[in-house]
C-alpha positions in Angstrom: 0.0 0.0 0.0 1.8 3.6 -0.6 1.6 5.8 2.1 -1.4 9.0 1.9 -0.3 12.0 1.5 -0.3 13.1 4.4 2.3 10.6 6.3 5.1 11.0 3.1 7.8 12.6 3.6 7.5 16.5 2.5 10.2 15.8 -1.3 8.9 12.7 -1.6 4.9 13.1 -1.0 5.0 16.5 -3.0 6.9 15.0 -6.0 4.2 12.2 -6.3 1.6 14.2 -6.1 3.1 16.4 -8.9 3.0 13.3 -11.2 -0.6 13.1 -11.4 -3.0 14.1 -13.8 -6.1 15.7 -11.8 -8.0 15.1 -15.1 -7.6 11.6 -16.2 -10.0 9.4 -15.4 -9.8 7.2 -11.7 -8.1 4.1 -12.6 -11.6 1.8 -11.6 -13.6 -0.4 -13.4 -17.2 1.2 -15.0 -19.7 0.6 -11.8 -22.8 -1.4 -13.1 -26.0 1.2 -12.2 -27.8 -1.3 -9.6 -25.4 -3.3 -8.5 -24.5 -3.1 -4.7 -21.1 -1.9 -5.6 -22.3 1.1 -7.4 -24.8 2.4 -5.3 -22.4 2.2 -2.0 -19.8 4.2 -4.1 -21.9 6.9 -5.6 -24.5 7.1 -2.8 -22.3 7.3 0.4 -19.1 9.5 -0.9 -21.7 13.0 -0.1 -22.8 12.3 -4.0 -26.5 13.9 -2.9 -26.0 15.2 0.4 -29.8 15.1 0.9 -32.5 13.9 -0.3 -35.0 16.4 -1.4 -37.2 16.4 1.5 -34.3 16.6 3.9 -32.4 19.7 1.6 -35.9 21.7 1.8 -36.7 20.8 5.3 -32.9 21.5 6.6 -32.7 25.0 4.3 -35.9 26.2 5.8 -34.6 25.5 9.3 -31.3 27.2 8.4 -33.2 30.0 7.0 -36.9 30.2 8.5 -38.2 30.7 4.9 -38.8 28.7 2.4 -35.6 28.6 -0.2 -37.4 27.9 -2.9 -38.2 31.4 -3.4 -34.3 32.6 -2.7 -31.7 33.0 -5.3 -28.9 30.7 -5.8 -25.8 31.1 -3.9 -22.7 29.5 -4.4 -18.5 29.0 -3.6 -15.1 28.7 -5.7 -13.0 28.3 -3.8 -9.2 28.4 -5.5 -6.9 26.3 -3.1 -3.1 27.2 -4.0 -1.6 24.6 -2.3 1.5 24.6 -0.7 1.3 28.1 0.5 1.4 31.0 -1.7 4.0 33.5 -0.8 2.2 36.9 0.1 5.4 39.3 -0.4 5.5 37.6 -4.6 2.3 37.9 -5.2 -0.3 40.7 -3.0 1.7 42.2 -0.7 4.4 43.5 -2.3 7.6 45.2 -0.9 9.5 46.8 -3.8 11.1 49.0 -1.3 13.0 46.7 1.0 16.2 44.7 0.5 16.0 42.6 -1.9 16.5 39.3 0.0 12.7 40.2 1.2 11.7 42.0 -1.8 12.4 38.8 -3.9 12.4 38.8 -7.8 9.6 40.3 -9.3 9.1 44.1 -9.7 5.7 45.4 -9.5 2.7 46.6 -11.6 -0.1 49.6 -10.9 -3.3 47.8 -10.9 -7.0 49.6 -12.2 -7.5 50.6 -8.3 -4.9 53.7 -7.9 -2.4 52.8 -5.2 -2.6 48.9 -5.5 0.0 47.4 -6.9 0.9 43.7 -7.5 3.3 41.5 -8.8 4.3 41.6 -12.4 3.4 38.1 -12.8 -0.3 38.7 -12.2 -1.5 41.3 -15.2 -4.8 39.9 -15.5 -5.9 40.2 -12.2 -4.3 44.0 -12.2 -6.7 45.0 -14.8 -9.4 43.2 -12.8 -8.6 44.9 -9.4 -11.6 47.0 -9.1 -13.6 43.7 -8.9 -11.2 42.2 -6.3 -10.1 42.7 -2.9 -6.7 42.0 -1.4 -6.8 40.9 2.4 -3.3 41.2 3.5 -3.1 40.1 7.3 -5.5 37.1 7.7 -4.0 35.5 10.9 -3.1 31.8 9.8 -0.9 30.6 13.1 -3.2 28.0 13.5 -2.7 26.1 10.5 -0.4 23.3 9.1 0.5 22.2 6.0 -2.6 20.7 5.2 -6.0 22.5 4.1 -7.7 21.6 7.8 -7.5 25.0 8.8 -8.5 27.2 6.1 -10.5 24.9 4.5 -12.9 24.7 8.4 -12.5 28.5 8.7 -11.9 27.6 12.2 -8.7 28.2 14.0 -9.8 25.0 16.6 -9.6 22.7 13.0 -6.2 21.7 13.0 -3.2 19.3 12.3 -2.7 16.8 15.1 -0.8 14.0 13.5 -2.2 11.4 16.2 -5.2 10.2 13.8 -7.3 12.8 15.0 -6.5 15.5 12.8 -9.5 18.4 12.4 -10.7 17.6 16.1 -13.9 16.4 14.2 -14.6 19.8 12.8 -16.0 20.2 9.4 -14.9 22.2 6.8 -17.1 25.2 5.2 -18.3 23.1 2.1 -19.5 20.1 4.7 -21.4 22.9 6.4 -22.7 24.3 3.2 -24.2 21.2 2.3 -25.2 20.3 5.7 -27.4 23.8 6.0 -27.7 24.7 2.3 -27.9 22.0 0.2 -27.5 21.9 -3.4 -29.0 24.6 -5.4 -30.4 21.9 -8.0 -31.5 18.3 -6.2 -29.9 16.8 -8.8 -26.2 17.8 -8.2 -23.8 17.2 -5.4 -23.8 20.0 -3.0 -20.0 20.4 -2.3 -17.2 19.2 -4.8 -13.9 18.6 -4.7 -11.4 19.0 -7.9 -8.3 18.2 -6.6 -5.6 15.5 -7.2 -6.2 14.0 -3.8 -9.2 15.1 -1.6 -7.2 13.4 1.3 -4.7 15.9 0.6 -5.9 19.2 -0.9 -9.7 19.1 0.4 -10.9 19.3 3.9 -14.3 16.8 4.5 -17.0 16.7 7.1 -15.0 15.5 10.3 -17.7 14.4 12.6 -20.7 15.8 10.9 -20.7 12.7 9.1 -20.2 11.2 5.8 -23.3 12.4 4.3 -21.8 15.6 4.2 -18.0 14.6 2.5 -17.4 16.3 -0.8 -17.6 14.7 -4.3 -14.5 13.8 -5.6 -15.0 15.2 -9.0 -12.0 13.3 -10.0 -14.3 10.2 -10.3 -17.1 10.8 -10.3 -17.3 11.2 -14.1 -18.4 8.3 -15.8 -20.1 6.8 -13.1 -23.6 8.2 -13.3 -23.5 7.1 -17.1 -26.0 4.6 -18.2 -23.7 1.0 -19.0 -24.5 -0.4 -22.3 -28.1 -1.9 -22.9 -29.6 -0.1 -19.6 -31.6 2.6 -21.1 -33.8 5.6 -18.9 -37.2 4.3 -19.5 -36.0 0.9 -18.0 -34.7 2.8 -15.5 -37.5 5.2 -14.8 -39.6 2.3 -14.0 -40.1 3.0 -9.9 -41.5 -0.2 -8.9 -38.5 -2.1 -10.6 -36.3 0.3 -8.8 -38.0 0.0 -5.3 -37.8 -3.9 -6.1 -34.1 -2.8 -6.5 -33.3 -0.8 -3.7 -35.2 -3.3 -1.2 -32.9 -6.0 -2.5 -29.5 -3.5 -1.7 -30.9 -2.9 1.5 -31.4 -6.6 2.6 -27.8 -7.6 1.1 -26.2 -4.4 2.6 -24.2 -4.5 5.6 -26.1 -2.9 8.7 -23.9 0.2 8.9 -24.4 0.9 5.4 -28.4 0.4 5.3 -29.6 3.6 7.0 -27.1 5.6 4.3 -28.4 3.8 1.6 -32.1 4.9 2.7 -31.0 8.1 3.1 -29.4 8.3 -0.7 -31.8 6.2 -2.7 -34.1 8.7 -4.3 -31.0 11.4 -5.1 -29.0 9.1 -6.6 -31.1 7.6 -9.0 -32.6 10.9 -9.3 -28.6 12.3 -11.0 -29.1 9.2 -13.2 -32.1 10.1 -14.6 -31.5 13.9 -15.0 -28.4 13.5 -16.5 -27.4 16.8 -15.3 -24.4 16.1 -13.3 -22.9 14.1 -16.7 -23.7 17.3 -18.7 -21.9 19.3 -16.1 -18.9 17.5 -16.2 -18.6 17.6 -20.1 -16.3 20.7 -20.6 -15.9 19.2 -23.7 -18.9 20.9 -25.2 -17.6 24.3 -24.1 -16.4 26.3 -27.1 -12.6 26.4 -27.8 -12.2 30.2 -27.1 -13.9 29.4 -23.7 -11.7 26.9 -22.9 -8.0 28.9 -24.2 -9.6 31.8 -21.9 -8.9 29.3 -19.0 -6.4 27.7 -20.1 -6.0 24.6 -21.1 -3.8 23.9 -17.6 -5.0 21.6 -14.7 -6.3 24.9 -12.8 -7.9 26.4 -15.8 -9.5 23.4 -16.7 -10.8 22.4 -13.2 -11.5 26.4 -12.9 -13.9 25.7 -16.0 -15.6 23.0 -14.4 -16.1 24.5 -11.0 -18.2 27.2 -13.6 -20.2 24.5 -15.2 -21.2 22.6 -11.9 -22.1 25.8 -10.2 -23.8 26.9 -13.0 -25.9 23.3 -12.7 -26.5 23.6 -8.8 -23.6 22.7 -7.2 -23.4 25.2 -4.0 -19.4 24.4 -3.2 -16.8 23.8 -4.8 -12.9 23.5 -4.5 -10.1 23.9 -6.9 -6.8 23.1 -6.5 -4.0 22.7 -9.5 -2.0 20.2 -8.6 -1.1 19.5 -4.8 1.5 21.1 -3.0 2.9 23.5 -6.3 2.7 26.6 -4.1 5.3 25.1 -2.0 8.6 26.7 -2.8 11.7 26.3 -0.6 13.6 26.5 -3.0 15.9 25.2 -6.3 17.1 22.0 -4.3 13.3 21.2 -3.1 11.9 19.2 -5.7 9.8 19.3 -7.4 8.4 22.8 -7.1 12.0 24.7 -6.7 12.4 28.2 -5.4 10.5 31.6 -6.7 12.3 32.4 -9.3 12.3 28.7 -10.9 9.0 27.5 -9.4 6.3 30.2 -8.6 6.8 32.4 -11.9 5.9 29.7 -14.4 2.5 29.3 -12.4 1.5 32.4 -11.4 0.2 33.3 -15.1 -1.3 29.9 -15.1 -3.7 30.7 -12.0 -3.8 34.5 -13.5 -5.6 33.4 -16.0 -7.8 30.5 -14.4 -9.1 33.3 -11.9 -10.0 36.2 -14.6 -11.5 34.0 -16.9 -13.8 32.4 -14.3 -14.7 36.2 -13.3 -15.7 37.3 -16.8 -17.4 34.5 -17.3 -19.4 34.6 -14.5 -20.5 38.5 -14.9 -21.0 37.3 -18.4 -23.6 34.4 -17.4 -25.4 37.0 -14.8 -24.0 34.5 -11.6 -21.0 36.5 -10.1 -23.0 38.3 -7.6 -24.2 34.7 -6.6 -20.7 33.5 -6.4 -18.2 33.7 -4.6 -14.4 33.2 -5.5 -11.9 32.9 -2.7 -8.1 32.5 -3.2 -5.9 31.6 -0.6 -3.6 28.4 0.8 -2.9 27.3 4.4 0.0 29.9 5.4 2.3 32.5 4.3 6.1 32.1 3.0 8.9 33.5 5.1 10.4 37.1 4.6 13.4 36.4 4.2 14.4 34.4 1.1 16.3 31.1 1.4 19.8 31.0 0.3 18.7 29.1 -2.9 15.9 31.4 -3.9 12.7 29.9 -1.8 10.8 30.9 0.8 9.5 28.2 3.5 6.7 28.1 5.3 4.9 31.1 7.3 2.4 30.7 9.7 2.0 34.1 11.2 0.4 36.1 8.5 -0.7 35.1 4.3 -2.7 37.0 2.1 -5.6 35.8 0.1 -8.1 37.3 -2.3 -12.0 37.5 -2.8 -14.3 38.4 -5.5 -17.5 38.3 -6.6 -20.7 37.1 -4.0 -22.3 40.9 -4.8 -19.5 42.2 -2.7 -17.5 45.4 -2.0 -14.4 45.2 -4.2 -11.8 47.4 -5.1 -9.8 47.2 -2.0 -6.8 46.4 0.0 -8.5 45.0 4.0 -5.0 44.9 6.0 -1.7 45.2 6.1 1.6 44.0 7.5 4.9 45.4 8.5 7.8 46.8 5.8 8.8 42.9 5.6 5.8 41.3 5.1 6.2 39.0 8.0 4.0 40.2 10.6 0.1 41.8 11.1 0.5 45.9 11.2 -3.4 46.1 11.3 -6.8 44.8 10.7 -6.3 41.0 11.6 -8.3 39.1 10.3 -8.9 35.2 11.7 -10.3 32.2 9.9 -13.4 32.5 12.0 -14.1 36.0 10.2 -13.3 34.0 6.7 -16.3 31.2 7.3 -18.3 33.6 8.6 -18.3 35.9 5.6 -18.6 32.7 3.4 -22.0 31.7 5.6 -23.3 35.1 5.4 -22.8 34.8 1.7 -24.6 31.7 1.6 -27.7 32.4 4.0 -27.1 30.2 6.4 -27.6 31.9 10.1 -24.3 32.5 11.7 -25.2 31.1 15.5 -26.7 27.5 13.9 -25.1 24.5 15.2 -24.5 21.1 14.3 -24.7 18.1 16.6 -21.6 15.2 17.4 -22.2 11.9 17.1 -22.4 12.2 21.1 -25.4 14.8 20.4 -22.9 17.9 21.7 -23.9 20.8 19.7 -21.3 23.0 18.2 -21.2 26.3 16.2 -20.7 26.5 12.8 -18.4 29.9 13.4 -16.1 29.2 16.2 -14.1 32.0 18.2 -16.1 34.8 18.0 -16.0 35.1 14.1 -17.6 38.2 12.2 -18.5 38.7 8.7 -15.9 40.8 6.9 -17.2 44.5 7.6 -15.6 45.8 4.7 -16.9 43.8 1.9 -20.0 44.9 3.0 -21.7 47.1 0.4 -23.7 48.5 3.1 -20.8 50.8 4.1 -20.3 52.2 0.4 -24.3 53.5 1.4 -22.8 54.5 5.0 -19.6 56.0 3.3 -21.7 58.6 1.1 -24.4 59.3 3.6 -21.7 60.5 6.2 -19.5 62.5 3.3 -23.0 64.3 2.3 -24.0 65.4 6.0 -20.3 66.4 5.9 -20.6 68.5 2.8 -23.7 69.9 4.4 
């Protein structure tokens, strides 16, 4: 058996994990649509979430109202695993030495007084529909998305076979108080290499709540040869079916299978989450505006499932390529070597998913994240890296019908430390749940029926990307004027 990522060694894990192709297909056999095999395998990895019922009855608990009525809201978040280095790519420092500095020179952005790195054009001519936050507090994290991912500094790295404490991460909770936005797509997705690695699950909420692996999912909702929908639309064959799975299922699986029947025949028959996945059918000039990359591609699907139902979803490259110690660290190198070939890769991936989504009239209803699990040092290695940074990282935000344009934060002339405005992972899920409807004091309940918070530590919604206080802002500078 070769050891998960988690337990390799840092060269060795990260250099495997390069190697694979985050598109190609999961090395299985074709699962047979009614065999016990199938049905375990797409109805208990969080392929539905909920059934209908449960998704209508749990949103209108979340919400008090019915959700039926409610727009669609949704999440993108862009993992860059590894840990992006703040001082190459947000926050930048042209003015100290250079073994801080780094590389790159900076470019003016369409937002006077923000600059960026020279690597990142696309989003400089996009930074009026961004914002910059450049002191979120990530000491709490660990090379793994747990933190981040939870938005919930108590979610951590334990390395005892506990890690997370049993907390979930924000797309376990969005499909655990949301739902998907379409019954007939998986609520929260993961597009990653490895989910073990790059994608934070459910912890103790329970497996209903896990993420797709989009990875292989493909493929396994189609309809084998000779099996055709009419057959399949034939409930009392099916109920003939699913009585038979339930007698021949062990009895820890039964009461998930219950739970799943319905919704996973019900993706069969629509057909909508095999539509999704076909990026195929997208036009070319969609695709090149992408990129025809593992981030612009996956970037490109995360559009198409959204834009299908899905309510969360996570995209990550390839895992670990945001981890740059440096030119004798294979196999992402230092800066110079490893982090500028990419950064026009996730450039692009990011802008194009923007435009698009204005284009298709759903970037108010989503919103895009961009961050990793910490910061990269100050000070630049002696072979041009950076290594890992707890104490402070930058990320950035758009869309969700937000206030953008902005810089929230900032840290001291060497990047390393908070100057102002700290921000805490708390504040991060908390803003995403706002986004999302979901009421910031619900709780979910342990398998030993303890309740607990979805926003832990006292976490508030980002005041500034509140488009209340542009309303606040010119109300006070008119009484002013007065």
């Amino acid at each position: 058996m070769q050891p998960s990522p988690m337990n390799q060694g840092h060269s060795e894990a990260h250099q495997a994990g390069a190697l694979r192709n985050p598109l190609q297909p999961a090395p299985t056999d074709t699962l047979r649509v009614g065999s016990r095999r199938w049905f375990l395998q797409t109805g208990l990895a969080g392929l539905a979430g909920l059934s209908l019922a449960d998704t209508l009855r749990l949103r209108a608990a979340a919400t008090g109202s019915d959700l039926r009525n409610r727009d669609p809201r949704a999440v993108i978040l862009f993992w860059l695993s590894g840990g992006p280095s703040q001082i190459d790519m947000w926050d930048t420092k042209p003015d100290a030495p250079q073994e801080i500095r780094g590389p790159y020179r900076t470019m003016a952005t369409s937002v006077p007084g923000i600059r960026v790195c020279e690597h990142l054009p696309l989003q400089a001519r996009l930074m009026h529909k961004l914002t910059v936050i450049r002191s979120v507090d990530c000491s709490a994290s660990d090379h793994t998305p747990i933190t981040m991912q939870a938005g919930n500094p108590l979610a951590r790295r334990t390395n005892d076979g506990r890690d997370g404490g049993g907390y979930p991460s924000m797309g376990s909770v969005a499909a655990r108080f949301r739902g998907a936005n379409d019954r007939h797509m998986p609520a929260f997705v993961g597009l990653a290499n490895s989910l073990r690695a790059d994608v934070w699950g459910a912890g103790h909420m329970g497996p209903t709540y896990e993420p797709v692996n989009g990875n292989e999912l493909p493929g396994r909702l189609s309809l084998p040869e000779g099996l055709s929908l009419a057959r399949l639309q034939q409930r009392t064959e099916l109920r003939r079916q699913f009585d038979a799975l339930r007698q021949s299922a062990d009895a820890g699986e039964a009461h998930p299978i219950d739970r799943y029947a319905d919704m996973a025949y019900d993706m069969v028959l629509s057909q909508r989450v095999e539509q999704a996945f076909a990026i195929d059918r997208e036009p070319d000039r969609v695709r090149d505006a992408y990129g025809r990359t593992s981030v612009g591609e996956k970037a490109l699907l995360a559009r198409r499932l959204v834009e299908a139902g899905t309510t969360f979803a996570v995209v990550s490259g390839a895992w670990g390529y945001f981890d740059h110690h440096g030119d004798n660290v294979p196999p992402w190198g230092g800066i110079q070597s490893g982090l500028t070939p990419i950064l026009p890769t996730v450039d692009r991936a990011l802008c194009a998913l923007i435009e698009d989504l204005e284009v298709r009239g759903l970037l108010d209803s989503t919103l895009i994240l961009m961050l990793g699990e910490f910061g990269r040092s100050p000070v630049m290695t002696a072979d041009g890296g950076r290594n890992h940074w707890t104490r402070v990282m930058s990320m950035l935000l758009a869309g969700g019908g937000l206030r953008h344009g902005q810089v929230i934060g900032s840290t001291d002339s060497r990047g390393g430390e908070i100057r102002d405005r700290r921000v805490i992972p708390s504040d991060l899920a908390a803003t995403v749940f706002q986004h999302l409807q979901i009421p910031l004091d619900a709780q979910w309940v342990t398998p030993l029926g303890r309740p607990i918070p979805i926003v832990a530590d006292d976490g508030r919604p980002i005041r500034e990307l509140d488009q209340r206080d542009f309303t606040s802002y010119f109300s006070n500078q008119a009484s002013t004027r007065r």
